[in-house]
Backbone as CSV, one residue per row, in Angstrom:
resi,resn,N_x,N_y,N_z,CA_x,CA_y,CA_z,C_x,C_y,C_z
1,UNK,0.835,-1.202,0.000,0.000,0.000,0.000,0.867,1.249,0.000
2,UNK,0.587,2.510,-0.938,1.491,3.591,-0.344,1.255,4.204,0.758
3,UNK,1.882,5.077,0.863,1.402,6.060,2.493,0.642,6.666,2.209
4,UNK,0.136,7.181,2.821,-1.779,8.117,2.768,-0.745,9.937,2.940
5,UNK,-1.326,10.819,1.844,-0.686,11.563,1.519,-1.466,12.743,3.222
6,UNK,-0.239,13.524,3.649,-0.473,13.953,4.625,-1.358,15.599,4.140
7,UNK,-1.283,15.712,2.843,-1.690,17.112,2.557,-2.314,16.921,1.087
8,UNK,-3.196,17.480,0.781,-3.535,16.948,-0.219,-4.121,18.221,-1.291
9,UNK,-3.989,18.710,-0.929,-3.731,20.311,-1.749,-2.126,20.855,-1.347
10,UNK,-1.985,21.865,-2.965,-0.898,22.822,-2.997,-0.734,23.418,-0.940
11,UNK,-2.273,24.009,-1.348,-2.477,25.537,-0.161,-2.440,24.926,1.346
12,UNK,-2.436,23.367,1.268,-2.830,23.012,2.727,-1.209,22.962,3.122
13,UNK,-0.476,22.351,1.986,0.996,22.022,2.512,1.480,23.521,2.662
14,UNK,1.277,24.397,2.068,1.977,25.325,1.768,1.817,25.965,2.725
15,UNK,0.390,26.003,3.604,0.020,27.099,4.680,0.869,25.951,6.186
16,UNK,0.915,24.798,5.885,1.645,23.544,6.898,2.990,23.949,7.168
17,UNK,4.049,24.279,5.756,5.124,24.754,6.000,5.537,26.179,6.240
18,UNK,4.318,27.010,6.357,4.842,28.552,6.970,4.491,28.132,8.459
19,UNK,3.387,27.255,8.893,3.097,27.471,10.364,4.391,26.674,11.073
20,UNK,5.200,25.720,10.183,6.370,25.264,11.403,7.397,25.817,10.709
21,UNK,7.659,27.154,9.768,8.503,27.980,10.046,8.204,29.854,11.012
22,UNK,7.144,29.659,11.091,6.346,30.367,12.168,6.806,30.005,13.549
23,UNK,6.297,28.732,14.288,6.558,28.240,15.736,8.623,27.844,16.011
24,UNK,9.019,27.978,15.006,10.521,27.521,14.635,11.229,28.897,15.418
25,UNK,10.201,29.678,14.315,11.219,31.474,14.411,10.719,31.558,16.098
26,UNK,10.027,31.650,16.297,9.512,31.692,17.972,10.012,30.945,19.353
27,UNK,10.753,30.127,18.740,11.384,29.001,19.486,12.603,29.635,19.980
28,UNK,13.184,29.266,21.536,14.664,30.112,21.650,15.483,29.290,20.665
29,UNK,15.482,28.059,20.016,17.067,27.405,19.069,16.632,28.464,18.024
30,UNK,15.629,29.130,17.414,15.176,29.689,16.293,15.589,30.964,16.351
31,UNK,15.475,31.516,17.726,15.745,33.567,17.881,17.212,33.241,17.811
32,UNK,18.261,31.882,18.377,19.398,32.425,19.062,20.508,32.053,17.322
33,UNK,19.847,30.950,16.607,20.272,30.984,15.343,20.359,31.966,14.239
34,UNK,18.701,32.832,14.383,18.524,33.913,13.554,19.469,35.030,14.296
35,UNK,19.651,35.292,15.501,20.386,36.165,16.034,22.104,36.349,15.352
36,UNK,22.573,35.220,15.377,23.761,34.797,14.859,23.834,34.857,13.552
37,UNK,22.676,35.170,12.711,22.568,35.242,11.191,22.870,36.513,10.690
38,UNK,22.018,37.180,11.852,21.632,38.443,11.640,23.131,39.103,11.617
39,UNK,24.022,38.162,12.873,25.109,39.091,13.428,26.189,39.347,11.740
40,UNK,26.259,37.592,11.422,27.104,37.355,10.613,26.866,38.200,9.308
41,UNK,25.655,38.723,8.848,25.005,39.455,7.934,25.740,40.477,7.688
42,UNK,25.580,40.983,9.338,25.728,42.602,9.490,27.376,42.644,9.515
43,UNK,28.484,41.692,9.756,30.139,41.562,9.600,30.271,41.218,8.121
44,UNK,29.691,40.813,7.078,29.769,40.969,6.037,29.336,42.137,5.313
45,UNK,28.708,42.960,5.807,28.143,44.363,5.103,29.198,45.318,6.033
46,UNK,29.592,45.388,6.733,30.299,46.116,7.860,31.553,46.015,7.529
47,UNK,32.047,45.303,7.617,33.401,44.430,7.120,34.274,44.307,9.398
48,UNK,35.269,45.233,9.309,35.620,45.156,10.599,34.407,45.561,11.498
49,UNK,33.639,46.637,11.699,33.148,46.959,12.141,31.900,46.047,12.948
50,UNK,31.860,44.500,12.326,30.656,43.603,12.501,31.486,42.566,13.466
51,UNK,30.682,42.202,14.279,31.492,41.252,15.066,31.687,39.556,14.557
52,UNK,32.758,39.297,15.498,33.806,38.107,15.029,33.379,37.203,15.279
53,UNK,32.284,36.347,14.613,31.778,35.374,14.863,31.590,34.624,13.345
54,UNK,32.433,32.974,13.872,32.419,31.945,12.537,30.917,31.431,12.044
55,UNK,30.986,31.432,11.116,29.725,30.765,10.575,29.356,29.306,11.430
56,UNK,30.695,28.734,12.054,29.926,27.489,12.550,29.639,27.350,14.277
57,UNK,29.870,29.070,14.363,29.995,29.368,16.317,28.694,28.915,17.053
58,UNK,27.616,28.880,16.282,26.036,29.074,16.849,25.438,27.855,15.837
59,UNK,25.886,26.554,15.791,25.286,25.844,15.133,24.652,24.888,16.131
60,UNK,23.770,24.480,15.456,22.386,24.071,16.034,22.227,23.180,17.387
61,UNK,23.087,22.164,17.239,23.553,21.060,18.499,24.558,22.337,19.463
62,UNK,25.393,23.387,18.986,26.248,23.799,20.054,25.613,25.079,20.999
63,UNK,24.020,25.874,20.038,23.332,26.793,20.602,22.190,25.789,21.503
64,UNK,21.790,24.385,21.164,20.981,23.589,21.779,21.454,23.304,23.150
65,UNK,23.119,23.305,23.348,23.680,23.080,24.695,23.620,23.996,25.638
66,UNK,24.327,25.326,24.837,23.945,26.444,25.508,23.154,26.864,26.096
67,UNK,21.804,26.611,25.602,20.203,26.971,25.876,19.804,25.932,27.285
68,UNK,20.319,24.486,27.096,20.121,23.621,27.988,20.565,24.041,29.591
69,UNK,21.342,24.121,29.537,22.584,25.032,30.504,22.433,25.574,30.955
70,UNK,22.339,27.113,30.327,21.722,28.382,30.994,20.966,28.962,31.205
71,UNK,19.712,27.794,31.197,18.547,28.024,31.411,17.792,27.264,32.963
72,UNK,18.880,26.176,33.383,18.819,25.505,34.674,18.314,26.709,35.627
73,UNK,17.668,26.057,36.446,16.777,26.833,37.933,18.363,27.072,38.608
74,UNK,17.981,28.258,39.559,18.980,28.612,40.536,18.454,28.823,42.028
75,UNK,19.127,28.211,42.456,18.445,27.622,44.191,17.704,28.815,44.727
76,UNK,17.311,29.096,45.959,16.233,30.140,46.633,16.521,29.573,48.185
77,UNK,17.721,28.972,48.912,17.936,29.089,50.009,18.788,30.333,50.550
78,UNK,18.946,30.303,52.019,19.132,31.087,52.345,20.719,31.344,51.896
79,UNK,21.155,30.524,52.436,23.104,31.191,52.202,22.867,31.346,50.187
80,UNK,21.807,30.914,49.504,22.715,31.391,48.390,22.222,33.260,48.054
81,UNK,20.901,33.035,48.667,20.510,34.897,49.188,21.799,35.828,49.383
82,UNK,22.222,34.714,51.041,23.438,35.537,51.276,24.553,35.953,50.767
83,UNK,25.247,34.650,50.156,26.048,35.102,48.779,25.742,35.918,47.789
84,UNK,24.911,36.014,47.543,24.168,36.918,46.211,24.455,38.091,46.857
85,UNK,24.164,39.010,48.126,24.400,40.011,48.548,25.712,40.071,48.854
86,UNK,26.743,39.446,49.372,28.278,39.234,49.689,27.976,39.400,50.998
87,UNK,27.594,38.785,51.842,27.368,38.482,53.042,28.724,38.284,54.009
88,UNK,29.193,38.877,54.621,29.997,38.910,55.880,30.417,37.248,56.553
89,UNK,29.084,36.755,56.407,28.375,35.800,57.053,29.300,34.418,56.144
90,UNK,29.511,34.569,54.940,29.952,33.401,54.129,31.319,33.476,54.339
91,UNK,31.793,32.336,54.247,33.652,32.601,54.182,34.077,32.158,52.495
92,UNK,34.630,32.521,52.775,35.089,32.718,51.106,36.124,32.306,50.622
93,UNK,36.882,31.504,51.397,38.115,31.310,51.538,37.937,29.513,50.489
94,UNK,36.871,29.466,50.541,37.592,27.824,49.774,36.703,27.792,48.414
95,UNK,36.249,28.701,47.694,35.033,28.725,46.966,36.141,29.222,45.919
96,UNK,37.297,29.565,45.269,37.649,30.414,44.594,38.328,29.158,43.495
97,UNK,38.840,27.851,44.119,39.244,26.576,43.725,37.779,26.278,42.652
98,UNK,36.691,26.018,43.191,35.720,25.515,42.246,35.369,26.595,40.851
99,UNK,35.809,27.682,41.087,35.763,28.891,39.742,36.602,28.177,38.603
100,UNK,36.707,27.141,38.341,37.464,26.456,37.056,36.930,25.317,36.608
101,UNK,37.352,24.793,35.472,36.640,23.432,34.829,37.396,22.546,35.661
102,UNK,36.717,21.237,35.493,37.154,20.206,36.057,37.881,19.624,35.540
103,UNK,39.429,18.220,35.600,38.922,17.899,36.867,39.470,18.568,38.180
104,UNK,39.176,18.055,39.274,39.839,19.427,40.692,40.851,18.258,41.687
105,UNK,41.789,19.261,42.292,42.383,18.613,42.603,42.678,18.250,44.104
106,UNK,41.376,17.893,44.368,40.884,17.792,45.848,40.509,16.214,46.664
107,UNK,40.431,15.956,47.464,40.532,14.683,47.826,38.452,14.673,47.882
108,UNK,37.647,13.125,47.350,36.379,13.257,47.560,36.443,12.998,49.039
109,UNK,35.110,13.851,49.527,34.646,13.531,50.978,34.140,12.512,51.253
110,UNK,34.096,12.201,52.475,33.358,10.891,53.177,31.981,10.744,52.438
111,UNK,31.504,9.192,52.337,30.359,9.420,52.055,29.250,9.274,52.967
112,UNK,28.148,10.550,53.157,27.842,10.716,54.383,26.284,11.786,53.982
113,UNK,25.373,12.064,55.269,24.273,12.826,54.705,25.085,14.268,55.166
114,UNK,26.113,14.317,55.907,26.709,15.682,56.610,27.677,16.070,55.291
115,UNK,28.205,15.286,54.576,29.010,15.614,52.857,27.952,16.117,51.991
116,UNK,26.852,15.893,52.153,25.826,15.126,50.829,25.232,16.880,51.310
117,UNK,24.877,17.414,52.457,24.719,18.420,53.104,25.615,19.745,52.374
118,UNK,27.042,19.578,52.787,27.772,20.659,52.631,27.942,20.729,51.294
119,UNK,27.858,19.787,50.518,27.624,20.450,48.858,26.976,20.579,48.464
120,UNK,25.837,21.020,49.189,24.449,21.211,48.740,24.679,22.722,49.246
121,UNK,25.055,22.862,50.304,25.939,24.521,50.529,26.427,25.014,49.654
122,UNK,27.767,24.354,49.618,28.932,24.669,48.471,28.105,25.062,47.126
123,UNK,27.345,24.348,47.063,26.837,24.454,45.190,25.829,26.250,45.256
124,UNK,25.065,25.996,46.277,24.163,27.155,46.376,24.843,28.193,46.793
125,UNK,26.160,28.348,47.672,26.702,29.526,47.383,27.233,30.149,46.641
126,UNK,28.078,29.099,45.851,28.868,29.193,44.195,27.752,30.421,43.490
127,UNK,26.542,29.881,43.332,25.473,30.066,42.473,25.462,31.249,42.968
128,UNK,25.296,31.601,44.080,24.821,33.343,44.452,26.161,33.912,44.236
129,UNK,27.427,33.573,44.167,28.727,34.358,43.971,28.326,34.432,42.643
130,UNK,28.133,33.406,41.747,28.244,33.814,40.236,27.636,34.943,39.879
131,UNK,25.937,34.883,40.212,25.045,35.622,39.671,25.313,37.128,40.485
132,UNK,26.043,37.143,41.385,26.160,38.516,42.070,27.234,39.480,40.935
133,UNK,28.263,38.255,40.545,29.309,38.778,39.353,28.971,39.075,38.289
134,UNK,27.892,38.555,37.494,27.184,39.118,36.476,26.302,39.978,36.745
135,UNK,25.780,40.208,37.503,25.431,41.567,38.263,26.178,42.565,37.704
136,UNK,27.070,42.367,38.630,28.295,43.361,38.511,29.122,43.545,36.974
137,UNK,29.286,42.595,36.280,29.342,42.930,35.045,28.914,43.669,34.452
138,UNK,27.363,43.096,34.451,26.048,44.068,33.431,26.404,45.543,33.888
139,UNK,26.585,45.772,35.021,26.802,47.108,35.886,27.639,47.837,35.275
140,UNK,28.980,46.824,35.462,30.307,47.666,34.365,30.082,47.773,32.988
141,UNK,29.312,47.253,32.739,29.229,47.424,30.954,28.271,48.694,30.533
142,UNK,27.026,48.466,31.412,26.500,49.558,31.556,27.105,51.241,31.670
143,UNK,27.670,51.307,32.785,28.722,52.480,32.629,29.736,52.690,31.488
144,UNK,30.274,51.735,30.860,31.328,51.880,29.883,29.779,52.287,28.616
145,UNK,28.949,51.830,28.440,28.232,52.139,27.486,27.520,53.734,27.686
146,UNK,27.179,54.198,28.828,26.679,55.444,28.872,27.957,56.728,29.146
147,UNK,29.133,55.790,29.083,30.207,56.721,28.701,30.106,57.423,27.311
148,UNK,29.113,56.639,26.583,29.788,56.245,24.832,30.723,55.779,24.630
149,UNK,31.270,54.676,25.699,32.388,54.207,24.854,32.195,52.320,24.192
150,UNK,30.809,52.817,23.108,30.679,51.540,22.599,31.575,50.408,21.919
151,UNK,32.890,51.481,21.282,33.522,50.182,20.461,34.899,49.324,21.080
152,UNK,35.131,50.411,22.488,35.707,49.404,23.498,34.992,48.506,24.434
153,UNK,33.427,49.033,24.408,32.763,48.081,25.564,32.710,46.535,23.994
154,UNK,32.077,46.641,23.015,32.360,45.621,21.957,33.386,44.698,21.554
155,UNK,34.482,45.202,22.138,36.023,44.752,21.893,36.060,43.880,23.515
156,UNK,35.723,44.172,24.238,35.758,43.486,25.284,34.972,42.152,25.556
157,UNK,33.578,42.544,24.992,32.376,41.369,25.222,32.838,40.599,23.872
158,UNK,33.441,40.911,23.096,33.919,39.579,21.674,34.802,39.064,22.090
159,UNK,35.823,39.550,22.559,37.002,38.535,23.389,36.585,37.648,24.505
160,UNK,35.892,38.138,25.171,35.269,36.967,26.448,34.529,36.328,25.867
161,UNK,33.302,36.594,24.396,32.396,35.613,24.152,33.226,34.617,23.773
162,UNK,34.157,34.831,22.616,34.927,34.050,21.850,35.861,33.284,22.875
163,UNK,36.242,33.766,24.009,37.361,32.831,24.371,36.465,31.854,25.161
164,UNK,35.440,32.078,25.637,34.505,31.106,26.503,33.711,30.100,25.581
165,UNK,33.404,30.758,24.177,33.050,30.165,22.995,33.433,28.748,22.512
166,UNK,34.937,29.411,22.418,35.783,28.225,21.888,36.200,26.758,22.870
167,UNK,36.317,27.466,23.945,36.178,25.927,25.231,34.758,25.222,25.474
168,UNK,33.672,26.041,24.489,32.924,25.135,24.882,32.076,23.942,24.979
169,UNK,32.456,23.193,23.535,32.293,22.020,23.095,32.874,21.195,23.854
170,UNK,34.395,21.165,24.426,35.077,20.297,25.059,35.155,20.847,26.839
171,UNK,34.488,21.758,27.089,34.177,21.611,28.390,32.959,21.020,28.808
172,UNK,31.536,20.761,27.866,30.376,20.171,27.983,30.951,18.636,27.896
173,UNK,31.691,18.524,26.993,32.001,16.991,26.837,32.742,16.483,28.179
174,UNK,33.557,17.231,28.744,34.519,17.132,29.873,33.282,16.904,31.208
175,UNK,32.565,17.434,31.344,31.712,17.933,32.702,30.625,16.531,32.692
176,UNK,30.319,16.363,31.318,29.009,15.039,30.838,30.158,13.847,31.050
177,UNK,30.811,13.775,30.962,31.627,12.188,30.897,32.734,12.466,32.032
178,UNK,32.528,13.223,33.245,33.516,12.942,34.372,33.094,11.817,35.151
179,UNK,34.144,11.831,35.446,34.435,10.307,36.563,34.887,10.782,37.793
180,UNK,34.244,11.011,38.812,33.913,11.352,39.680,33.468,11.163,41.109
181,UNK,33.766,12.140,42.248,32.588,12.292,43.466,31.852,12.973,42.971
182,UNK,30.441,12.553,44.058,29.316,13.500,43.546,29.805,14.797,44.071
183,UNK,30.521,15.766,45.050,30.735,16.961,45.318,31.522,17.147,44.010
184,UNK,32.080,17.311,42.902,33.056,17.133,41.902,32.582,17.252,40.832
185,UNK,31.255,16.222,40.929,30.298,16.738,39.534,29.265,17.300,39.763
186,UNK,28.913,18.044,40.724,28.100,19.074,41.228,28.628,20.756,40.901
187,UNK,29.807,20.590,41.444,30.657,21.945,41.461,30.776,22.077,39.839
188,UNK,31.020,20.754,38.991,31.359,21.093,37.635,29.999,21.170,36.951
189,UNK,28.847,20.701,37.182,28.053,21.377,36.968,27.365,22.647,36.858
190,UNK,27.847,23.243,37.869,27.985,24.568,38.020,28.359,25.427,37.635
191,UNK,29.810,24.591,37.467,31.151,25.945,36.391,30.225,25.735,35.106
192,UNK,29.733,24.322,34.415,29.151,24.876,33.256,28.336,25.279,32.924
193,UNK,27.048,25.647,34.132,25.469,26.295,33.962,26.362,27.931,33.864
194,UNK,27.268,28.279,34.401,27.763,30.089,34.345,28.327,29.998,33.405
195,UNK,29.587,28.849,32.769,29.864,29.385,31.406,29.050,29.693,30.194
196,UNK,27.869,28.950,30.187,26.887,28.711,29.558,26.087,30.314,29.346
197,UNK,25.906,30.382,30.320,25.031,31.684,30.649,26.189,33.407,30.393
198,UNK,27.131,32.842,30.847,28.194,33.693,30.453,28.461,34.222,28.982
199,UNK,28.285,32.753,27.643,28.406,33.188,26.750,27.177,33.778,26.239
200,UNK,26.084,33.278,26.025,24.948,33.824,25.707,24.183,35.210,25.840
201,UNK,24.455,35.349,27.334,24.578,37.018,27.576,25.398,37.823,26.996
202,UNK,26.407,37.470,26.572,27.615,38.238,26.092,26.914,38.249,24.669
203,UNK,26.578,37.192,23.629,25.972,36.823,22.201,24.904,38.449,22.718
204,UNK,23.827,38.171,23.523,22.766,39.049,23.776,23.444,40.439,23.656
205,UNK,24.089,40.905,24.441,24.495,42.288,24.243,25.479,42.701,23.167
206,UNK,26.113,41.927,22.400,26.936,42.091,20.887,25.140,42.163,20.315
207,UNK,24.613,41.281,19.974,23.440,41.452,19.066,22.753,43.019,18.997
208,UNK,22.286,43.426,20.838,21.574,44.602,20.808,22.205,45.574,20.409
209,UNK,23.752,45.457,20.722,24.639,46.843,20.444,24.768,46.991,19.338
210,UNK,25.053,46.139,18.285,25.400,46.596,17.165,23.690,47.024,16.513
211,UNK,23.119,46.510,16.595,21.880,47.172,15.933,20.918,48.288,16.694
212,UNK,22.209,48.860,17.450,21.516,50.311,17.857,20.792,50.251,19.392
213,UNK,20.636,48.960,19.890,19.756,48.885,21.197,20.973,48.846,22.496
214,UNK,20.245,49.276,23.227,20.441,49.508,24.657,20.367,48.005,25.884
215,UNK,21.330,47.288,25.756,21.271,45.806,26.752,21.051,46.106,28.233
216,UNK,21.319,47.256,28.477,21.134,47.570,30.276,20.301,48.322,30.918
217,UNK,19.192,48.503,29.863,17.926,49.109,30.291,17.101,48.150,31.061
């Protein structure tokens, strides 16, 4: 028997394939691809002036990771509150080791509900240090932009996108296939939900700047 035809007019297929390039464009893999189209567009009409991004930087499986990533929930206990504000209260003294990819070079803890406990700390304070630093980023960028000084604040966010860019195929692969304590692949979980989020924000404000918009409103 053949297959039973799914459309059976010109106008039915035709109106079929604008509605799933409709829900596509609407989709975040769809804005963050067209975003990257748009960018690469505008560095070919621009020439230097357009930012430095390869045709294969934002392809489909490597913006799909990204999106996965930096889109993870971020805790709502108390110490990561406190971290988020820079709390007096946190010590800070052993948190500066987990600010890197894995692997770390630390001995695993006992296995225990009082271990299983403190990296459940460890992880939620990480999280409020990060997001307090991108805070503070957006902050500094902000000021460098109402300086007018757009084409050094641009020169800055392409070098950090790109250098965080380029590690990041083989730091997802590194973090998904560690061999491990669970405190170890928790913490590296972590480093890669902020790198993640790190580059994308950075993609976000190259996109708005060059086409005239304002990222820190």
């Amino acid at each position: 028997m053949g297959r039973k035809a799914k459309y059976f007019t010109f106008e039915e297929k035709s109106a079929a394939a604008q509605q799933h390039k409709t829900l596509y464009a609407r989709s975040e893999r769809g804005k963050l691809v067209r975003q990257a189209q748009n960018a690469r567009a505008y560095a070919k009409h621009h020439g230097r002036c357009g930012p430095r991004i390869r045709s294969g930087d934002l392809h489909a499986l490597q913006a799909s990771s990204l999106i996965q990533y930096s889109t993870l929930s971020l805790p709502d206990s108390y110490l990561f509150h406190q971290s988020l504000t820079g709390s007096d209260l946190i010590d800070q003294s052993d948190l500066l080791q987990w600010n890197k990819a894995p692997p770390y070079d630390l001995p695993a803890p006992p296995d225990s509900p009082e271990e299983d406990r403190f990296t459940q700390n460890l992880c939620d304070v990480t999280h409020g240090r990060h997001l307090r630093a991108e805070r503070e980023s957006h902050a500094r960028h902000a000021a460098i932009y109402n300086m007018g000084e757009i084409a050094e604040l641009l020169k800055e966010i392409r070098e950090a996108h790109q250098r965080l860019l380029t590690g990041w195929d083989e730091l997802n692969a590194r973090v998904s296939s560690l061999q491990a304590c669970t405190r170890h692949k928790v913490m590296a979980e972590c480093y890669r939900q902020w790198v993640a989020r790190r580059i994308l924000n950075y993609q976000r404000e190259d996109n708005m700047l060059i086409t005239g918009k304002n990222p820190y409103t």
